[in-house]
N, C-alpha and C positions, 0 to 999 in steps of 0.2 A: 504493500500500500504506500508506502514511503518512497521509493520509487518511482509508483506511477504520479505520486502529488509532487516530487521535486521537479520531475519532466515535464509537466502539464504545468507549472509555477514556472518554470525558466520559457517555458514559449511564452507564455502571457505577460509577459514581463519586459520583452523585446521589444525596443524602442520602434520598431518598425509596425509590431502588431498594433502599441500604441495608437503611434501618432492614423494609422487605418481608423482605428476604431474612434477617435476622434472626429475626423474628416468624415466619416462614414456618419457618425450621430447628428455632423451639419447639415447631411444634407435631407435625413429622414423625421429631423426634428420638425415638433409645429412652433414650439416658441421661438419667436424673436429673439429674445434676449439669449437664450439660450444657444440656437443656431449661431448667431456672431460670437458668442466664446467657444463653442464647440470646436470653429472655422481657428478663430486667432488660437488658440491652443494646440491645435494640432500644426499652424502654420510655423509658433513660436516653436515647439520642441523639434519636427523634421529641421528649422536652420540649427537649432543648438547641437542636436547630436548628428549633423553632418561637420560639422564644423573640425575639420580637421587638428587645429593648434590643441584645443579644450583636449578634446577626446585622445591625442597624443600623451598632451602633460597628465591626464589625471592616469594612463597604463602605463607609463614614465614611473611613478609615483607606486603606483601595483607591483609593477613585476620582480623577480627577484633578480637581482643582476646576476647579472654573466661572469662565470672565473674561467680565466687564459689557463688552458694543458700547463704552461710555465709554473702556474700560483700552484698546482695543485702539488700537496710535498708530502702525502703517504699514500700507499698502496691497497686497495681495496677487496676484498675478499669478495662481493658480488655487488656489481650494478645494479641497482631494481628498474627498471624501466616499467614504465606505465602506459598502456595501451589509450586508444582515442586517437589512432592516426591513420584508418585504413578505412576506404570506402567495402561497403554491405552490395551483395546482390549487383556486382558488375560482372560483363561476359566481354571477351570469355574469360571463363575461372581459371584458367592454366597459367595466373600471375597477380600479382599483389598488386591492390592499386592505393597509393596512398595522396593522403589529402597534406595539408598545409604542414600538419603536424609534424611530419617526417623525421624532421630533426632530430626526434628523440632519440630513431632508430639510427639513423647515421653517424650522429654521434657518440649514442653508446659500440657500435662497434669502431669507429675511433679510439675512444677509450681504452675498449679493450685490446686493437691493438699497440696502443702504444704502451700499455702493458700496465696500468693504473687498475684495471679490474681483472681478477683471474676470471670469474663467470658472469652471465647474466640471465637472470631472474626476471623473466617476462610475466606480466600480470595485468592480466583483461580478457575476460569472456567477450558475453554480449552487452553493450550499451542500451541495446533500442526497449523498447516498451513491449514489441512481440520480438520475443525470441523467434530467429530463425533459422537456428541452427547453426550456423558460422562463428566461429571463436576467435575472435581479433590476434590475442596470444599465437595459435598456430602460425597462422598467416606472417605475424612478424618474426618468427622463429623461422619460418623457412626462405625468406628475405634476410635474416642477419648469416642464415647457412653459405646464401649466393652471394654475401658480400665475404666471406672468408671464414667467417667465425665458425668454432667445428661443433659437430652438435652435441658433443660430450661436455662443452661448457655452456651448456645452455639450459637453463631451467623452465619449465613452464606451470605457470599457474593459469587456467583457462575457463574460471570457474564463478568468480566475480564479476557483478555488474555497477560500480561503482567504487571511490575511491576507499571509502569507508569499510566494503567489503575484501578491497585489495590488500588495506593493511593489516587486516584478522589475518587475511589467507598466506602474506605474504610472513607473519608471524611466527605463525604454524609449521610454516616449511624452515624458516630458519632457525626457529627453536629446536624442532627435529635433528638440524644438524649442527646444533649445539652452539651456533652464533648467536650473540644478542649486539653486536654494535658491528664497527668495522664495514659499515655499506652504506653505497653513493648512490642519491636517487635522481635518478633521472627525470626529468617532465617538465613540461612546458613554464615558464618564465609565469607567467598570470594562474599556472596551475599549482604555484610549488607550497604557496603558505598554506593550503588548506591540502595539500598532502602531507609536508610536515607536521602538520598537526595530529592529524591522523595515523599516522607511524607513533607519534609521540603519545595520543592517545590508549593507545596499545602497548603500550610497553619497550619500544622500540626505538633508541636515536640513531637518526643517522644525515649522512654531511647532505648537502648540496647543488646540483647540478643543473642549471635549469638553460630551456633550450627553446626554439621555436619562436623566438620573439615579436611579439605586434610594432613594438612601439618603435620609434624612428627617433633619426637626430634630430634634438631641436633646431628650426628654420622661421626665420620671418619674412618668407615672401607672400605675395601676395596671394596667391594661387591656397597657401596651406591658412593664411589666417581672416580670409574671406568669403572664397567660393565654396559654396556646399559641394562635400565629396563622399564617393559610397564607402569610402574606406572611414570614415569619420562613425557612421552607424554601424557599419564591420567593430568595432572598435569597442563602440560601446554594446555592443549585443554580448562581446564577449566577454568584457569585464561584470556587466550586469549580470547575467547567467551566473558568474563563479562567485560573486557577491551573493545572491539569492543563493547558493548552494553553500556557501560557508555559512550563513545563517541557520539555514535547515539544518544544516549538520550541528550549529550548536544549540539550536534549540532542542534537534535530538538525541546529543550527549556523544555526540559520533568525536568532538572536537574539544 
């Protein structure tokens, strides 16, 4: 149930869905009064959350930064990498297709070849609302095989549908094999604080690594601190989402 109400809260929450359901109340309303704030309200938020500078500085502000191969100065016993980077239900199936996220996966076999992690510890089933049988984890296990990694250090957890569930599951397997620290977690820059938390919730610390970045260098040209851009609502959709998701999880004790 939990679940299906964080998913169903992160669409409805989407500044895109918004500022629709706004515009849409302008034009089906009968009040007066009411139809012209409908109208300005949804024309005020579509410029705010296109607005590229804003929505730059406040994922500026979010994400966790970035540490240089150079900074990093011990050796790691597994990676965790965190799944949410591979498209569902694309043909043909005889190849992995990944979306923005990628980075996770590229740079955790980076990592490990440059020899910072002996294994990697993949974790993520299915994301979506209906299961359809595809396990995200597989998929990026046999994508970190064709970039070089052997499959004897490769762990998979394929059984979790969230991050909350990742770090019970991810617990489990390394208490098994008698680790409780000593591991690098991989995942996206805007996803990292409420994965650390989550690990930390559970019992578990561990360092740092975040990857996939939204945010850009700050710029004051014209083009980023005037013109509405779709990257400005990209922006916030996704900080928004993981905001709404770090709440749910602390109001459900996940954090």
């Amino acid at each position: 149930m939990f679940f299906a109400l964080s998913k169903l809260l992160s669409y409805f929450t989407q500044p895109i869905v918004v500022i629709c359901l706004l515009l849409v109340g302008a034009v089906f309303v009968r009040n007066a009064s009411w139809k012209t704030w409908l109208f300005r309200a949804g024309v005020a938020l579509l410029l705010f959350f296109s607005n590229d500078f804003i929505a730059n500085e406040m994922m500026t502000a979010w994400e966790v930064k970035p540490i240089a191969f150079a900074d990093i100065k011990k050796k790691y016993e597994y990676g965790i990498l965190l799944t949410g980077v591979t498209k569902a239900q694309m043909e043909p199936n005889d190849r992995v297709y990944f979306n923005r996220g990628a980075d996770r996966v590229t740079h955790s076999a980076q990592l490990y070849k440059l020899g910072f992690i002996r294994k990697i510890l993949i974790s993520g089933g299915s994301g979506r609302l209906i299961d359809i049988g595809e396990r995200e984890a597989d998929d990026v296990a046999n994508a970190l095989v064709m970039m070089g990694v052997p499959q004897e250090d490769i762990v998979i957890e394929n059984q979790s549908q969230n991050t909350h569930q990742s770090a019970i599951a991810v617990k489990k397997i390394l208490t098994e094999k008698r680790i409780n620290e000593n591991c690098l977690l991989v995942t996206s820059g805007y996803h990292m604080r409420r994965s650390v938390a989550c690990f930390k919730k559970v019992g578990l610390t561990v360092d740092e690594f975040s990857t996939d970045f939204i945010s850009h260098k700050r710029t004051y040209t014209l083009d980023v601190l005037l013109i509405p851009k779709l990257d400005g609502i990209f922006t916030w959709t996704v900080m928004i989402r993981e905001w709404v998701g770090f709440t749910a999880y602390w109001i459900s004790g996940y954090v």
